[in-house]
C-alpha positions in Angstrom: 12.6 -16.2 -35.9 10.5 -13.4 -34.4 11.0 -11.9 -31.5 8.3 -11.2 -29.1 7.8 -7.4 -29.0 5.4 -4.9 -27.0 3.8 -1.8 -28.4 6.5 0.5 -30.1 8.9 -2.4 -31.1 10.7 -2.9 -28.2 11.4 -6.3 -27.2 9.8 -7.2 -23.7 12.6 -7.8 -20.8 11.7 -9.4 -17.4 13.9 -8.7 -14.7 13.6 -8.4 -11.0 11.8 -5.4 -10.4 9.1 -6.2 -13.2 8.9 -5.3 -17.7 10.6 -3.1 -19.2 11.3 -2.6 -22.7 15.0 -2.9 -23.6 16.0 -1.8 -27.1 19.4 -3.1 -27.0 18.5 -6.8 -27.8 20.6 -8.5 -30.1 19.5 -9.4 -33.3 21.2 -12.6 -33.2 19.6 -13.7 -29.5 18.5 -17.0 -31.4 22.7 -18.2 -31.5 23.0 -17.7 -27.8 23.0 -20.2 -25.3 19.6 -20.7 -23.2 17.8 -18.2 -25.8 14.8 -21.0 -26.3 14.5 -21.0 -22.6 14.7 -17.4 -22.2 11.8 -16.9 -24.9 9.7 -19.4 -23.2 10.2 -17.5 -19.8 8.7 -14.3 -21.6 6.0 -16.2 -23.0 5.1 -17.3 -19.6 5.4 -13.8 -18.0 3.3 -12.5 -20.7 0.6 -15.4 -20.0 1.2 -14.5 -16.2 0.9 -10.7 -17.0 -2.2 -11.0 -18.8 -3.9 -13.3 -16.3 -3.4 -10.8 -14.2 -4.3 -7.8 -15.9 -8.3 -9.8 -16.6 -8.7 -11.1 -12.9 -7.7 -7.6 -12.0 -10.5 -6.1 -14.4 -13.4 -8.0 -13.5 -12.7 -8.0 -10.1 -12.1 -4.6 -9.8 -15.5 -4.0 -11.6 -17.2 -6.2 -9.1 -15.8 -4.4 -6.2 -17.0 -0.8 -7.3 -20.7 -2.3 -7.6 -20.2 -3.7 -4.5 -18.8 -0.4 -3.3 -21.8 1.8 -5.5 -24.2 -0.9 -3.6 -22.8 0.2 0.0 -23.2 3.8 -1.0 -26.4 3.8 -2.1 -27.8 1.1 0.5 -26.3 2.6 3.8 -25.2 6.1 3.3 -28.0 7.3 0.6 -30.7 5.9 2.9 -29.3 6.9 6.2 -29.2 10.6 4.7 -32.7 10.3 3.6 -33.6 8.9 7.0 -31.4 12.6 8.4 -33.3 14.4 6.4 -37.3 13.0 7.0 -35.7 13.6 10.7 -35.1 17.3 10.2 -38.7 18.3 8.7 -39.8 16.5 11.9 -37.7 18.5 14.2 -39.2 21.5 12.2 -42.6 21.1 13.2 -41.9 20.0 17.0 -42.0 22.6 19.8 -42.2 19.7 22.7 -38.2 20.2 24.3 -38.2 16.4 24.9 -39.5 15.4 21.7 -37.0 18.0 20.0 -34.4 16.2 22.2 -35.3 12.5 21.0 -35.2 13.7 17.7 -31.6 15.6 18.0 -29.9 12.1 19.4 -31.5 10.1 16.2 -30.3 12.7 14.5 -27.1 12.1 16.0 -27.0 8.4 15.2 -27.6 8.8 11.5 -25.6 10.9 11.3 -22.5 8.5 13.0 -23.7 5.9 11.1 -23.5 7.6 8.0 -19.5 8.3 8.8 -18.8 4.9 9.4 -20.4 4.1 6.3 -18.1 6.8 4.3 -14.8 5.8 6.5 -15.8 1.9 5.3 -16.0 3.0 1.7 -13.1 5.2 1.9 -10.6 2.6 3.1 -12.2 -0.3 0.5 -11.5 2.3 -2.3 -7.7 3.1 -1.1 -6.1 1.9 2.3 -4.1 5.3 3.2 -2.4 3.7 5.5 -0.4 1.3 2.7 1.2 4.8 1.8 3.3 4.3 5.0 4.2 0.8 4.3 3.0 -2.8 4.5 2.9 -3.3 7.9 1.1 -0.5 8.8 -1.5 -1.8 6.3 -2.0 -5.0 7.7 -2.3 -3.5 11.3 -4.6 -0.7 9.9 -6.7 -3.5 8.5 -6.8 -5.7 11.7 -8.1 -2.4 13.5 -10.9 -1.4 11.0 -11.8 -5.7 10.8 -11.4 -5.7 14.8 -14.0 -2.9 14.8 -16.5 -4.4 12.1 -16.7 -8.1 12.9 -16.2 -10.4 16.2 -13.2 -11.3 15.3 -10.0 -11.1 17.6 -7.1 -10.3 15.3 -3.5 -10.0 16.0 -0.5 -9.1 14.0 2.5 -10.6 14.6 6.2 -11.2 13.5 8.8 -8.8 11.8 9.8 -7.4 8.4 13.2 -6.4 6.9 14.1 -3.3 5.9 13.1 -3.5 2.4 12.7 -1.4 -0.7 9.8 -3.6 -2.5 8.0 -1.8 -5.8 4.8 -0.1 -4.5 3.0 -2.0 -6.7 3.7 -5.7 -5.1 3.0 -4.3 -2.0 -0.5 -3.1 -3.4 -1.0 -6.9 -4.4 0.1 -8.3 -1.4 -1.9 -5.8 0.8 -5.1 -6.8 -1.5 -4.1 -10.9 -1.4 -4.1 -10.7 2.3 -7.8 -8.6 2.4 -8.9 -11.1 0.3 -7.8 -13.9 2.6 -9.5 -12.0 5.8 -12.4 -11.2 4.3 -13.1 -14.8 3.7 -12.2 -15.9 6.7 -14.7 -13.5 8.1 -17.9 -14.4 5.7 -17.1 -18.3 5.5 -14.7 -19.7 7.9 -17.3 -19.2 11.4 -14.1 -18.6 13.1 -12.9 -16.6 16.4 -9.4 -15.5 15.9 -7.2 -14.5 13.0 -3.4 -13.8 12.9 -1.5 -12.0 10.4 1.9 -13.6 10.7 4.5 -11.3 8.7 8.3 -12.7 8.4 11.2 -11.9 6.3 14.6 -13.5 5.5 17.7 -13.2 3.6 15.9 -13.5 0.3 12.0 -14.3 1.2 9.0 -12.6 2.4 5.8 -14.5 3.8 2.6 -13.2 4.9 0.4 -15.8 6.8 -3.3 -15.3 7.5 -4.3 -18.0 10.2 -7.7 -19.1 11.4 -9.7 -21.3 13.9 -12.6 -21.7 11.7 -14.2 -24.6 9.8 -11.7 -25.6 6.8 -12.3 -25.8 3.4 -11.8 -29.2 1.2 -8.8 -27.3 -1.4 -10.3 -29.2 -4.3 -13.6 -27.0 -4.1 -12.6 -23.4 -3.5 -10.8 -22.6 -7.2 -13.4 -20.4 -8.7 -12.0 -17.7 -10.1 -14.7 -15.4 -8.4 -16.6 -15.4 -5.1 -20.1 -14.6 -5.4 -20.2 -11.7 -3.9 -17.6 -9.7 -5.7 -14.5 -10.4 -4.5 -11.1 -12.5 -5.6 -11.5 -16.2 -5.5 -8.6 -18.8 -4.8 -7.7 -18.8 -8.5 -7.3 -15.0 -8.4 -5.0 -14.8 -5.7 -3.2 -17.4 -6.9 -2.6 -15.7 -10.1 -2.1 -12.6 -9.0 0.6 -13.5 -6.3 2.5 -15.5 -9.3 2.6 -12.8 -11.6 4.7 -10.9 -9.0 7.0 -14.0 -8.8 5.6 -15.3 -5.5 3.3 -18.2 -4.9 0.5 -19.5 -2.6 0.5 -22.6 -0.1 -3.1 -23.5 1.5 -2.8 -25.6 4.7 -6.6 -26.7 5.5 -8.9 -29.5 5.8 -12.6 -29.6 7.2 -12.7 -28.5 10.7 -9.2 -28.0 11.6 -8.6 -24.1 10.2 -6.9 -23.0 7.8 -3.4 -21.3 7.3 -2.9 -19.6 3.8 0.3 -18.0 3.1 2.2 -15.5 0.7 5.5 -16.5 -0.5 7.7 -13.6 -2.5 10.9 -14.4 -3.1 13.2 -11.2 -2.7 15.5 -10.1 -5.1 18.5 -8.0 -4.2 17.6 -5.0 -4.8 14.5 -4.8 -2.2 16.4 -6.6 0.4 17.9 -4.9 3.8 18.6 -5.4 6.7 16.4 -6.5 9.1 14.9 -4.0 11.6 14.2 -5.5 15.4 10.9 -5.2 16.4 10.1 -3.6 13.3 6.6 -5.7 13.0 6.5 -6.7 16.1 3.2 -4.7 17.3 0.4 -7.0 18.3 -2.7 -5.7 18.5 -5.1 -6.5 21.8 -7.9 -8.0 20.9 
């Protein structure tokens, strides 16, 4: 009976904190108890894992054109615009035409730093370096500023020592849900509702908007570039959690992150720790 190896020869391991390779497997791991079970738990992580790594891959590809597209659409033309502006300015004498000319000048160039600032936080959110709390209110704020939307953040969150690379996916599974809400729900108001106990995390992204019938909204990508349902999905079991979806046509909809915690992130649980909600 083989055993399921990666690259190098060392069998593959799940534990709590993600795969590593463990070369101290014994060779007779088919006589123990449970070992069937065990080998179809690998099998499944490795389906899980690889699920992820391709809706990771293609998505990621779609969100750099989409990125490339915002670059060259906005900022490239706005610059172009800043520059026509400047051969203008050149051949004015006219103090009030020079001063017209100065405050579009002006405008570009603002507009052209919004345009960098909303690249710049779609290629990396900085603030997810301090945590992700700080991310999801970092997100509200730039949302808040971009859309009509009146966002809050509410609830708490443990002390906890979670893998930097869960809280990437979590940070980018709740995006994904607030971008959507923003281009398809026609809603008003979105909460982020962050909560922790003894051994679970959830993150809650609530609406007012229009619903969605469930049975329609699996396709693995949205037309425009970014995750659909069956992404998320994936991507938030590979890390152990799952997704619920509470919705229904014109009632809202509430879509949640569920992460179990294992021991070794948990702490102890900070008051007020996420309890900033931002005005509106």
């Amino acid at each position: 009976m083989s055993t399921d190896r990666m690259s190098g020869g060392a069998p593959l391991q799940v534990d709590a904190s993600g795969i590593r390779p463990n070369a101290g497997c014994s060779p007779t791991v088919r006589d123990r108890p449970g070992a069937r079970s065990q080998g179809r738990r690998r099998a499944k992580t490795r389906r899980s894992l690889q699920t992820l790594a391709f809706e990771l891959t293609v998505a990621e590809s779609r969100e750099r054109e989409r990125i490339a597209r915002g670059l060259h659409d906005v900022i490239g033309q706005v610059l172009t615009m800043a520059r026509f502006k400047l051969g203008e300015l050149r051949d004015v004498s006219l103090p009030e035409v020079r001063n017209q000319l100065m405050e579009e000048l002006g405008e570009l160039l603002a507009q052209a730093t919004r345009a960098t600032r909303s690249a710049t936080f779609d290629l990396s959110c900085p603030s997810l370096q301090l945590g992700l709390l700080p991310a999801l209110e970092s997100l509200a704020h730039r949302m808040r500023q971009e859309t009509k939307l009146v966002i809050r953040v509410e609830g708490y969150l443990a002390t906890l020592a979670i893998p930097e690379a869960v809280v990437a996916v979590l940070f980018r599974v709740v995006r994904e849900f607030a971008l959507n809400v923003h281009k398809h729900a026609t809603a008003s108001s979105m909460v982020f509702e962050v909560g922790s106990r003894a051994d679970e995390l959830s993150i809650c992204v609530a609406d007012d908007g229009v619903g969605f019938q469930r049975a329609a909204s699996g396709a693995k990508f949205s037309p425009d570039g970014g995750f659909g349902l069956f992404s998320v999905e994936a991507q938030v079991e590979a890390i152990g959690g799952h997704v619920e979806i509470d919705t229904a046509p014109g009632r809202g909809t509430r879509a949640t992150v569920i992460l179990p915690l294992p021991g070794e992130w948990r702490g102890q649980t900070t008051a007020g720790a996420a309890g900033t909600v931002l005005a509106s």
